[in-house]
LONUZA-610753 format. One record per residue (C-alpha): x, z, y; residue number from 0. Coordinates in Angstrom, 1 decimal. Layout:
<fivos>
[fivo [X; Z; Y]; NUM],
...
</fivos>
This chain:
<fivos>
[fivo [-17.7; 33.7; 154.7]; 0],
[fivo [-17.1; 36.6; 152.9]; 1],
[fivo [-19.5; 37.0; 149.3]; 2],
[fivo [-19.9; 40.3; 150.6]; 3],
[fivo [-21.4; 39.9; 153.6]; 4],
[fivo [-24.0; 37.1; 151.9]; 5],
[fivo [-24.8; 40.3; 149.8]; 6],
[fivo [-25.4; 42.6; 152.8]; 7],
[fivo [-27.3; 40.1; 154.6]; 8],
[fivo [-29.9; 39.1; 151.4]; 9],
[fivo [-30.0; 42.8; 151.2]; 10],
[fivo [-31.0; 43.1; 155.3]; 11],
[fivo [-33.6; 40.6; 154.4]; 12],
[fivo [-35.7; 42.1; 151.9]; 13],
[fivo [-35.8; 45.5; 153.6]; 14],
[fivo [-37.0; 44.0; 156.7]; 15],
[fivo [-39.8; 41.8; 154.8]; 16],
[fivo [-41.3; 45.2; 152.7]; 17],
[fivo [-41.0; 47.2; 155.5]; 18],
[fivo [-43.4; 44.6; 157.4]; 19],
[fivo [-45.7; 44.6; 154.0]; 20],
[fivo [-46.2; 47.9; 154.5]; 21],
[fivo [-46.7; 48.3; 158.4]; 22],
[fivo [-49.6; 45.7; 157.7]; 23],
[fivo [-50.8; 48.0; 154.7]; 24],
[fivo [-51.3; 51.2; 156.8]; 25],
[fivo [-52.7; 49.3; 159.7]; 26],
[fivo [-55.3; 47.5; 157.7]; 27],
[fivo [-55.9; 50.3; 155.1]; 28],
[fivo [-54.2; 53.5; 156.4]; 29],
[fivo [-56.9; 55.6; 156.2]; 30],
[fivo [-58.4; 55.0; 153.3]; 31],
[fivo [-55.0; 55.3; 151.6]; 32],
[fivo [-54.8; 59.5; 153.4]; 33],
[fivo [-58.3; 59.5; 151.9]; 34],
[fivo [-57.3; 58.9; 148.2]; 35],
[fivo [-53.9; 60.4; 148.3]; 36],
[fivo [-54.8; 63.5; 150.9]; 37],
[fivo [-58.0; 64.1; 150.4]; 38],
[fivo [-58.0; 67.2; 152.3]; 39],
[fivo [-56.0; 66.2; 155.3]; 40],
[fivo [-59.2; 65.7; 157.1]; 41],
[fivo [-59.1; 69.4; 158.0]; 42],
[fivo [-57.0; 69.3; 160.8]; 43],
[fivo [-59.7; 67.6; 162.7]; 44],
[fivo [-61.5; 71.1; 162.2]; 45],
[fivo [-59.2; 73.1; 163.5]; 46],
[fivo [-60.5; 75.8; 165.8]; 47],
[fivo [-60.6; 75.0; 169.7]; 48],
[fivo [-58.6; 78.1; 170.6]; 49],
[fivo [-58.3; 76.6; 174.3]; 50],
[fivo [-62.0; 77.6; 174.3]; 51],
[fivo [-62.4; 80.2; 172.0]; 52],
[fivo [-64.2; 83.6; 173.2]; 53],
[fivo [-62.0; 86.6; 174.2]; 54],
[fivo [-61.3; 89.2; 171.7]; 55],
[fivo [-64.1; 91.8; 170.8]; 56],
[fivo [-64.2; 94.1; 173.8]; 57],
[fivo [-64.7; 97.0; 172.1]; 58],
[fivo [-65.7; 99.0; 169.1]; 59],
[fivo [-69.7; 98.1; 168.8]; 60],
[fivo [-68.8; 94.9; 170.5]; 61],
[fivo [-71.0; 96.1; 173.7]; 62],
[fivo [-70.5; 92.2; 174.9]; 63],
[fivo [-71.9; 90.7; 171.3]; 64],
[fivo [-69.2; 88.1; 171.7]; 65],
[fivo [-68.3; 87.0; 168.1]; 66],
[fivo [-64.6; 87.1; 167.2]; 67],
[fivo [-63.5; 83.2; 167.1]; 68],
[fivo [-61.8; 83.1; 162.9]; 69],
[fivo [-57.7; 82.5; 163.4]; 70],
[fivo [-58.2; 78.8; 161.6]; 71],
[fivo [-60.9; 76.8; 160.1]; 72],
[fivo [-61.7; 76.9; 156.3]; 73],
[fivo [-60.5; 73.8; 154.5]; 74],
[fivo [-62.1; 70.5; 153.9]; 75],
[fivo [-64.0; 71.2; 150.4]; 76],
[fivo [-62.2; 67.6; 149.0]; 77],
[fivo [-64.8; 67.6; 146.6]; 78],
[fivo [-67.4; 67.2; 149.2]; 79],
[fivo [-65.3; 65.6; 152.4]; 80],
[fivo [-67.6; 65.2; 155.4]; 81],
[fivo [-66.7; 62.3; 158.0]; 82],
[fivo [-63.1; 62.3; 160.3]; 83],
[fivo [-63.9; 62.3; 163.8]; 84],
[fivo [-61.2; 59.9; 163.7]; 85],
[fivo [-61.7; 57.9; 161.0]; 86],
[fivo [-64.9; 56.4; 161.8]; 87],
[fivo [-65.9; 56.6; 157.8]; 88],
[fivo [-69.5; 57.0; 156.7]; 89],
[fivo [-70.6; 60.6; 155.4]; 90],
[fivo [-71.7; 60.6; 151.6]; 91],
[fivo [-75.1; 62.4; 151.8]; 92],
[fivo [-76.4; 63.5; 148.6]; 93],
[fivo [-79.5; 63.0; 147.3]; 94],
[fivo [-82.0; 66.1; 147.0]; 95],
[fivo [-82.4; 67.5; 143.7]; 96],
[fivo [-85.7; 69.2; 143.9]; 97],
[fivo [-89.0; 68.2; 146.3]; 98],
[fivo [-90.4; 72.2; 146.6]; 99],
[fivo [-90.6; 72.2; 150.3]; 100],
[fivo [-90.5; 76.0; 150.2]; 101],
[fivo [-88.3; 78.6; 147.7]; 102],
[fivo [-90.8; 80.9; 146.2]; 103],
[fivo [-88.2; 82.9; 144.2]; 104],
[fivo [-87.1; 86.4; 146.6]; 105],
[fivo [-83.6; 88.4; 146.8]; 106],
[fivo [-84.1; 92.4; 147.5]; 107],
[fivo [-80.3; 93.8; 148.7]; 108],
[fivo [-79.8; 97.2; 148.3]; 109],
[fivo [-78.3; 99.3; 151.5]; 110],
[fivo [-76.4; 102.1; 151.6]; 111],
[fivo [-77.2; 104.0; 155.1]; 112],
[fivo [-74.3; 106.8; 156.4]; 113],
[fivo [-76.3; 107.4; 160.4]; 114],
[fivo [-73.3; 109.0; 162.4]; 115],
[fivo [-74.9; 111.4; 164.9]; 116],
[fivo [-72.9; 114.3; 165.9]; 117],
[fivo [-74.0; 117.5; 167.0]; 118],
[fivo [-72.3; 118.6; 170.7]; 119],
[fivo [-71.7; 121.7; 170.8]; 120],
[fivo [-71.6; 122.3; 174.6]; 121],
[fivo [-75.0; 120.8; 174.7]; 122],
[fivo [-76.6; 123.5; 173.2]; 123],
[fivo [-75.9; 122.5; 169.7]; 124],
[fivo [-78.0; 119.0; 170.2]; 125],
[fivo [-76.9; 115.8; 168.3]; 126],
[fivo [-75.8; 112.6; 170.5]; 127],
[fivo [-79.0; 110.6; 169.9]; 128],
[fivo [-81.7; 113.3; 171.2]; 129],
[fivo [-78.8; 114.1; 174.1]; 130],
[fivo [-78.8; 110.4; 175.1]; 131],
[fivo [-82.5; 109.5; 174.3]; 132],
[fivo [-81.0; 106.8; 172.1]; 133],
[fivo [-83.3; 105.3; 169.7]; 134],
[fivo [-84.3; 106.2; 165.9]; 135],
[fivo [-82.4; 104.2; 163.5]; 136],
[fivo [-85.1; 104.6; 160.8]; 137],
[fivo [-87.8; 102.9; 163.2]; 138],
[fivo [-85.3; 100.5; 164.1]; 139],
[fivo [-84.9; 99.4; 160.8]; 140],
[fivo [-88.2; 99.2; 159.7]; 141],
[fivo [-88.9; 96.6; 162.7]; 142],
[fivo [-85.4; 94.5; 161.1]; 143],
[fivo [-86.1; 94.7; 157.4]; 144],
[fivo [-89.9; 93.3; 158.6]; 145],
[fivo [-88.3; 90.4; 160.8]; 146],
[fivo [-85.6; 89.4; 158.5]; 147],
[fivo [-88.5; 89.3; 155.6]; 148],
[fivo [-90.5; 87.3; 158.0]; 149],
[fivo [-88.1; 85.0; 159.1]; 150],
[fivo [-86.8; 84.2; 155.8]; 151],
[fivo [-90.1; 83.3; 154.5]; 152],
[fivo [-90.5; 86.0; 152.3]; 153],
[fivo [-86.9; 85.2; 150.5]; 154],
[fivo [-84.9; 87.8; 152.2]; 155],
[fivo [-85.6; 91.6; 151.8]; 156],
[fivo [-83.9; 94.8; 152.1]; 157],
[fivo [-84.6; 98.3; 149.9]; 158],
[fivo [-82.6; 101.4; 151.6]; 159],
[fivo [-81.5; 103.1; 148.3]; 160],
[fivo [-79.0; 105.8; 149.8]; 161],
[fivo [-79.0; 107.5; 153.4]; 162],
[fivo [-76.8; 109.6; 154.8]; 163],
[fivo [-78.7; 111.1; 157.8]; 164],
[fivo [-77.1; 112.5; 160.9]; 165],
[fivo [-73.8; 112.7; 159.8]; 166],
[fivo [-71.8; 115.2; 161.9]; 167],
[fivo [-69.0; 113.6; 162.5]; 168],
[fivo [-67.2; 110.5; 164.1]; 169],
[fivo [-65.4; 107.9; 161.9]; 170],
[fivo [-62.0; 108.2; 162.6]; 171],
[fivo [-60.0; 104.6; 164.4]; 172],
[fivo [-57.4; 102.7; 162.3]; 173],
[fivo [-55.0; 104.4; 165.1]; 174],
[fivo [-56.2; 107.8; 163.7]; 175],
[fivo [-58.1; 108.7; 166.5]; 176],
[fivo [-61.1; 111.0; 166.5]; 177],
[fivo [-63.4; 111.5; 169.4]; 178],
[fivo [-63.9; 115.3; 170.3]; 179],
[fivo [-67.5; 115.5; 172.0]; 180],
[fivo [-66.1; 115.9; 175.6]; 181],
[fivo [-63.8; 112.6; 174.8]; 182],
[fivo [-66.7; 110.4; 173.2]; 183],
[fivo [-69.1; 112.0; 176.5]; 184],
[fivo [-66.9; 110.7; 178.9]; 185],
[fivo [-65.6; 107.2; 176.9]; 186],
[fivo [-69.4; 106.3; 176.9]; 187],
[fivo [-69.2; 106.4; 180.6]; 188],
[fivo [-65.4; 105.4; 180.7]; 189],
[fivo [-64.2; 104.2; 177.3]; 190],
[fivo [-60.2; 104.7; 177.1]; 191],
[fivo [-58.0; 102.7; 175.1]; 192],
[fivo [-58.4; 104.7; 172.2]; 193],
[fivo [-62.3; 104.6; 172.3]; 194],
[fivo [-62.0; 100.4; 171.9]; 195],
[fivo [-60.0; 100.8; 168.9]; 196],
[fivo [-62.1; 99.6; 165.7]; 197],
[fivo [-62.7; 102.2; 163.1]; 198],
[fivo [-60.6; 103.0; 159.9]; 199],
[fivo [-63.3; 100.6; 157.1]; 200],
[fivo [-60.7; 101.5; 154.1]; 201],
[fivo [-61.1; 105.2; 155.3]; 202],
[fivo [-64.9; 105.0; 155.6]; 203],
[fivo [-64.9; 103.3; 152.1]; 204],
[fivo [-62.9; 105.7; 150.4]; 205],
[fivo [-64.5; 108.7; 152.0]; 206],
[fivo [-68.1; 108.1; 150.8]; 207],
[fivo [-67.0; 105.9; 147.8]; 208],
[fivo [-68.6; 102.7; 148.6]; 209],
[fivo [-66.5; 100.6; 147.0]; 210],
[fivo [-67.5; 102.4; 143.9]; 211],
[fivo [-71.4; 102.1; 144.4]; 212],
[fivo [-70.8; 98.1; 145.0]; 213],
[fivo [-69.5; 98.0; 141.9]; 214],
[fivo [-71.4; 99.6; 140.0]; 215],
[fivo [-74.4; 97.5; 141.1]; 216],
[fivo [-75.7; 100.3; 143.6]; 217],
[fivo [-75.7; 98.8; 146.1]; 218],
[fivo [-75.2; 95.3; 148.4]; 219],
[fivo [-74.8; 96.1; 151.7]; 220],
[fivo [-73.7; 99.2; 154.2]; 221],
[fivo [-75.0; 99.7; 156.8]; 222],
[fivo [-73.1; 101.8; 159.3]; 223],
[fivo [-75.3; 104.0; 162.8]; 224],
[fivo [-73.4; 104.8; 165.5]; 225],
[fivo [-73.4; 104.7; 169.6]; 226],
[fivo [-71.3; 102.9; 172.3]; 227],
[fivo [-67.5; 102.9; 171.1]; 228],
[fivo [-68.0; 104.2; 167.6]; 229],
[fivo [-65.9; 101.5; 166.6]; 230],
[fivo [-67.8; 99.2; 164.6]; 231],
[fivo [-67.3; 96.0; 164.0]; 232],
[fivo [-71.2; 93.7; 164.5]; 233],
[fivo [-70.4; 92.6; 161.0]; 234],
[fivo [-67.7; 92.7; 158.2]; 235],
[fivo [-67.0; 91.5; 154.8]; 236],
[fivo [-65.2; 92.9; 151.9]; 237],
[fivo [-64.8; 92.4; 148.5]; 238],
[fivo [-62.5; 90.3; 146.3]; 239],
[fivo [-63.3; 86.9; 148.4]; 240],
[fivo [-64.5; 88.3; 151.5]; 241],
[fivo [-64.2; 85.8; 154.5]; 242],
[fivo [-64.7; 85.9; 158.1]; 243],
[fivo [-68.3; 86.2; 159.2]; 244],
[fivo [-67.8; 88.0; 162.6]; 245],
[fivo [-64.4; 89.8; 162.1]; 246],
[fivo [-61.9; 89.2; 159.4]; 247],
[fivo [-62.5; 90.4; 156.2]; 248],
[fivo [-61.5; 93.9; 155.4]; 249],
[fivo [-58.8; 93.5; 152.6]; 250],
[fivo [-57.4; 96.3; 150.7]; 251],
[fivo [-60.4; 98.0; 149.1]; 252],
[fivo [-61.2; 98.7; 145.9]; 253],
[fivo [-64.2; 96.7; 146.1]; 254],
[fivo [-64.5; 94.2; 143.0]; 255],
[fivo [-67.4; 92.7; 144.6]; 256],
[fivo [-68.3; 91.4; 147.8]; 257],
[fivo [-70.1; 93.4; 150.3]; 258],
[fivo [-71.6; 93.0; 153.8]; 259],
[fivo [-71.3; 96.1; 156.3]; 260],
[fivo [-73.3; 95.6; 159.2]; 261],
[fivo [-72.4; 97.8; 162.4]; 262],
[fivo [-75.7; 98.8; 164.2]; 263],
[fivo [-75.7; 100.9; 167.1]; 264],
[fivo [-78.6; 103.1; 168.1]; 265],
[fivo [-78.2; 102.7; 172.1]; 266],
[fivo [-79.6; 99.0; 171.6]; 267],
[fivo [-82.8; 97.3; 170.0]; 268],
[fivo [-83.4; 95.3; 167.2]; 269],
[fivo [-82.9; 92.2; 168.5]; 270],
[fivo [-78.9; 93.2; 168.7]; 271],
[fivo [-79.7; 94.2; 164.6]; 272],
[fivo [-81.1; 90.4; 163.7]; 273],
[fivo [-77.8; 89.1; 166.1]; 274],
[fivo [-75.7; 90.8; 164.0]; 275],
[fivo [-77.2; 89.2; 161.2]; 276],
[fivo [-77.4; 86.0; 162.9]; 277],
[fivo [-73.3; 86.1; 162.7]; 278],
[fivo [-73.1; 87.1; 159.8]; 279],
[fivo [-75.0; 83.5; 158.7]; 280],
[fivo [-72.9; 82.0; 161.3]; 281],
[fivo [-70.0; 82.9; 159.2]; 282],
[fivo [-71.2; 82.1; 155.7]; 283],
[fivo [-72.5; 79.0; 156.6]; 284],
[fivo [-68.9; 78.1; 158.5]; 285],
[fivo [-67.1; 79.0; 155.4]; 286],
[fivo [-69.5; 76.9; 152.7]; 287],
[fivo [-70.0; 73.8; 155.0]; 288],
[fivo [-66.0; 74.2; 156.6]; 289],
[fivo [-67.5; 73.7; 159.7]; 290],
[fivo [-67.5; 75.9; 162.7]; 291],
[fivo [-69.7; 74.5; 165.2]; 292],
[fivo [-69.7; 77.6; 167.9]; 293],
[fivo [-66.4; 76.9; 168.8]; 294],
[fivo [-64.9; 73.7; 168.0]; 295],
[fivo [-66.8; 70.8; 170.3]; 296],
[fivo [-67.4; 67.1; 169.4]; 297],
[fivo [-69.8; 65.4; 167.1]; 298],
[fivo [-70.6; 67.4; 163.9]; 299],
[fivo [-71.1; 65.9; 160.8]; 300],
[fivo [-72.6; 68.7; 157.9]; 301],
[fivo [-76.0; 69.8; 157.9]; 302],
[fivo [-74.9; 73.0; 159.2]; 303],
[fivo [-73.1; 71.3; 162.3]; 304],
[fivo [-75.6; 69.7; 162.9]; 305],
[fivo [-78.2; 72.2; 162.9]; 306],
[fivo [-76.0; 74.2; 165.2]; 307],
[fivo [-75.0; 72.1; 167.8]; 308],
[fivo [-77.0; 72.4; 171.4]; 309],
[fivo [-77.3; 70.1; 174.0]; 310],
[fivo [-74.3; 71.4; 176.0]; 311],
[fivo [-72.1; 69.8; 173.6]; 312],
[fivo [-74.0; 67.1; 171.9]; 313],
[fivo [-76.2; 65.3; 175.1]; 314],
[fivo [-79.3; 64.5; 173.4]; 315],
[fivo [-79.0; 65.8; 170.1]; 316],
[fivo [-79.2; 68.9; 169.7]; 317],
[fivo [-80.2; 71.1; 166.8]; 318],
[fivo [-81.1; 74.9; 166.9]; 319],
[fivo [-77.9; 76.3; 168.4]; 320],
[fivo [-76.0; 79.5; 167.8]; 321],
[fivo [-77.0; 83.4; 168.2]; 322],
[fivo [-75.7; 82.9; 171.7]; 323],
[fivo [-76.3; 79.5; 172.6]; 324],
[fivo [-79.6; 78.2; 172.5]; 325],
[fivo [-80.5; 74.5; 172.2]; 326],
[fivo [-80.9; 74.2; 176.0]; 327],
[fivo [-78.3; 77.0; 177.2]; 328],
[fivo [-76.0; 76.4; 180.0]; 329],
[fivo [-73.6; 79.5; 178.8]; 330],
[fivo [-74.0; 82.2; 176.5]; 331],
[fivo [-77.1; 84.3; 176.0]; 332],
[fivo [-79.0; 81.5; 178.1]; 333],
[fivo [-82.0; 82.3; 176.4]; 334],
[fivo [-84.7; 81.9; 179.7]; 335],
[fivo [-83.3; 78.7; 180.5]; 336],
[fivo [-86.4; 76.2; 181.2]; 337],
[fivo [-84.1; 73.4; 181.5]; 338],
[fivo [-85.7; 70.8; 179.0]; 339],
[fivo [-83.5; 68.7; 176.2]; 340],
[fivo [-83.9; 66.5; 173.2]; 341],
[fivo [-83.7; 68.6; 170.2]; 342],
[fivo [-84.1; 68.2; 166.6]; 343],
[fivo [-84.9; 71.8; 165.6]; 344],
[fivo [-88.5; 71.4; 164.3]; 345],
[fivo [-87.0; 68.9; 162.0]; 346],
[fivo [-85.1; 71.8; 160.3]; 347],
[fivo [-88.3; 73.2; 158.9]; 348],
[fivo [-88.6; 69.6; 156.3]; 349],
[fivo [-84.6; 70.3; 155.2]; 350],
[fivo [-83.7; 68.6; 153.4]; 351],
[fivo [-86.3; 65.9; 154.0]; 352],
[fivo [-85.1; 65.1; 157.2]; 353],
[fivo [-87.1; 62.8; 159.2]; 354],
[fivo [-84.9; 62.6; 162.4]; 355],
[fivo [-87.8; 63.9; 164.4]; 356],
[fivo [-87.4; 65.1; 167.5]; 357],
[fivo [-89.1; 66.8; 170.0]; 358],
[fivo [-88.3; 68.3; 173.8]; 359],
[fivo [-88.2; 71.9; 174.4]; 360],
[fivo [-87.1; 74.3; 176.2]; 361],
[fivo [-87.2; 78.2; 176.1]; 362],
[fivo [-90.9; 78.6; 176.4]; 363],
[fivo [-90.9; 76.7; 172.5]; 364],
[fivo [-89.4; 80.7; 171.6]; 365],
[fivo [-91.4; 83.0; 174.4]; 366],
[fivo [-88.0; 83.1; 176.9]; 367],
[fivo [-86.8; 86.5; 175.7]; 368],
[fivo [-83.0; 86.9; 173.5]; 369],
[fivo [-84.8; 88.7; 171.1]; 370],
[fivo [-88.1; 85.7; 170.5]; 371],
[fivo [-84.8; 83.4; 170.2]; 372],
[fivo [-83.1; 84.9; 167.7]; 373],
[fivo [-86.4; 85.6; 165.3]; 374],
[fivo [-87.0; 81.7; 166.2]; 375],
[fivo [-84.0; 80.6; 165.0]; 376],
[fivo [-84.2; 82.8; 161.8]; 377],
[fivo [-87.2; 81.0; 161.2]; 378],
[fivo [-85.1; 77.7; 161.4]; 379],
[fivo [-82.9; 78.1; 158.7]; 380],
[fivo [-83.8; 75.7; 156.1]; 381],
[fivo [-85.2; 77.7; 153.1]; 382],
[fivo [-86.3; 74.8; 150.3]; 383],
[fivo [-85.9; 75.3; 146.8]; 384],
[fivo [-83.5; 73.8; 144.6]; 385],
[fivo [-80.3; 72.3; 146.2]; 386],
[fivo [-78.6; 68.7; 147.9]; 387],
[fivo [-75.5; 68.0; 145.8]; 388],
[fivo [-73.2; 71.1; 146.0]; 389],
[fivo [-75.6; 72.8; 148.5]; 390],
[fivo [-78.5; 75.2; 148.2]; 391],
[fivo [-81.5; 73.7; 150.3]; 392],
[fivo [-82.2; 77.5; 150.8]; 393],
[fivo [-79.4; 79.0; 153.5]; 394],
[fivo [-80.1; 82.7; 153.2]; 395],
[fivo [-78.9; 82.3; 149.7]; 396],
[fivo [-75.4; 82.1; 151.2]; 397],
[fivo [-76.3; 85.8; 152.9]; 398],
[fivo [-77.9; 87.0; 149.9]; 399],
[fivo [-75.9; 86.0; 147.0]; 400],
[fivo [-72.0; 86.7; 147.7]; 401],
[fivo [-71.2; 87.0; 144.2]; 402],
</fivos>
């Protein structure tokens, strides 16, 4: 035979006998192997469920309170990879720093108030509010600032340093739209398309320089007063790394810092104020732990999925749940439901300690009301001193300190 073709054969060999090497390679070690050489390829197994995601924000003020789904998951932190649901790999928990079961240190943010309440003229020259018998912002906020102070164990408190009181105007829409009082009258009856578009933020910022009060230290926070279709956003982020808490983050500003802008609206109580808030957590805690557990379903496997999760997804284990999903709901705002599960919730209260307690509740453990939930679940969040590995024991600090 040819010498050749001896060649072309020995060659055929050897390929053949490394290419079986490595099929036994990846099947034995395969995913240790994406571990060391991808460490963050673990995040597709995060991705967001968008064939269950909520629909988009139904309007300006989000009448509906449903929280606007983030187009894509954070990535994997690879310094601190949790566990593939695939891979079947054990989760590297760290060990606490500190063993002060409660933070005694306390963050004051200071807020920026602009209280949109035109006057109408055909009304006899009365403003919205007193037209509408809608209710006073400043008692409204006194009853927040008091829960969220509360809640947070004394960590969390608010100082409003600048207000802009009935502001005569309406913010204008990033379309350019202004309401004239007989438009805004009839879209809170009717709202047109124009009345569900969301409100110029660059505009707002610019007009009443806030970017230049956040960075001058002024202030932390803005938060914006309006009625039915104003066109605010429940909350919103900007600043230099801004990220999706429960819209994306307004980019474009000016703003060297990062800055919450909470969108209240006077037609609704203060329990709508502490769910705002509530999503604002949501989102900070989604962003540090890369985890979303509203919206992607499974087994979770941070603190933060875990503390989230209700029964509805994970039978028999669940944590706290979500603004709108309580630990025993059935669908969103469930919050009467009687129905009683396993839940781990008062276990929260030792973070990081965890004991794996759990106990069986149901809404009566929170009074059977939305607005007992949500001041309940404030409650929840851990809020130790000191921190677990990368992670502050304390989870307001992630609300608190964005900078």
């Amino acid at each position: 035979m040819d010498k050749g073709l001896f060649n072309i054969y020995d060659r055929m060999e050897t390929i053949l006998t490394v290419g079986v090497i490595v099929v036994l390679i990846s099947t034995l070690y395969g995913d240790e192997i994406k571990k060391s050489i991808l460490p963050s390829f673990q995040s597709v197994n995060f991705t967001q469920n968008t064939g269950n995601l909520p629909p988009a924000n139904p309007g300006p003020n989000n009448p509906s309170n449903v929280p606007i789904a983030p187009s894509n998951s954070p990535s994997i932190n690879p310094s601190n990879p949790v566990v593939s649901p695939t891979s079947g790999s054990a989760t590297r928990t760290p060990t606490p720093t500190t063993g002060s079961p409660i933070s005694t240190t306390s963050i004051t943010r200071k807020v920026m108030v602009i209280d949109f309440n035109p006057i109408i003229e055909s009304q006899g020259g009365r403003r919205i509010r007193a037209i509408k018998s809608w209710q006073d912002p400043v008692a409204l906020e006194t009853q927040y600032i008091n829960d969220v102070r509360d809640a947070s164990g004394g960590y969390f408190k608010y100082q409003i340093v600048n207000r802009l009181a009935d502001v005569d105007k309406y913010p204008m829409k990033k379309n350019n739209y202004v309401f004239t009082d007989a438009e805004y009258l009839s879209a809170v009856i009717s709202p047109t398309s124009n009345a569900r578009e969301i409100i110029d933020y660059l505009k707002v910022l610019d007009e009443y320089d806030i970017c230049e009060k956040i960075n001058r230290g002024e202030i932390d926070e803005l938060w914006l007063w309006g009625g039915p279709w104003f066109g605010y956003y429940e909350t919103a982020m900007v600043g230099p790394t801004a990220f999706h808490t429960n819209s994306a983050p307004i980019s474009g500003s000016t703003c060297t810092k990062n800055a919450i802008i909470m969108g209240f609206n006077y037609e609704r109580d203060v329990s709508l104020m502490l769910e705002d808030l509530g999503h604002a957590i949501e989102g900070a805690l989604s962003q540090k732990f890369s985890e979303d557990p509203r919206f992607n379903a499974g087994n979770y496997y941070t603190p933060w999925g875990k503390f989230a999760t209700s029964d509805k997804i994970s039978p028999g284990k669940s944590g706290c749940g979500w603004m709108h999903f309580a630990p025993n709901s059935s669908v969103d705002y469930d919050w009467d439901n009687t129905r009683t599960v396993t839940s781990t919730c008062g276990d929260w209260l030792n973070y990081p300690n965890l004991t794996g307690a759990t106990t069986s509740i149901n809404c009566n453990s929170w009074g059977c009301d939305g607005y007992q939930y949500k001041k309940w679940w404030l409650n929840h969040l851990p809020k130790a001193a000191g921190s677990t590995g990368e992670f502050f024991n304390n989870w307001w600090r992630y609300i608190g300190e964005l900078n």
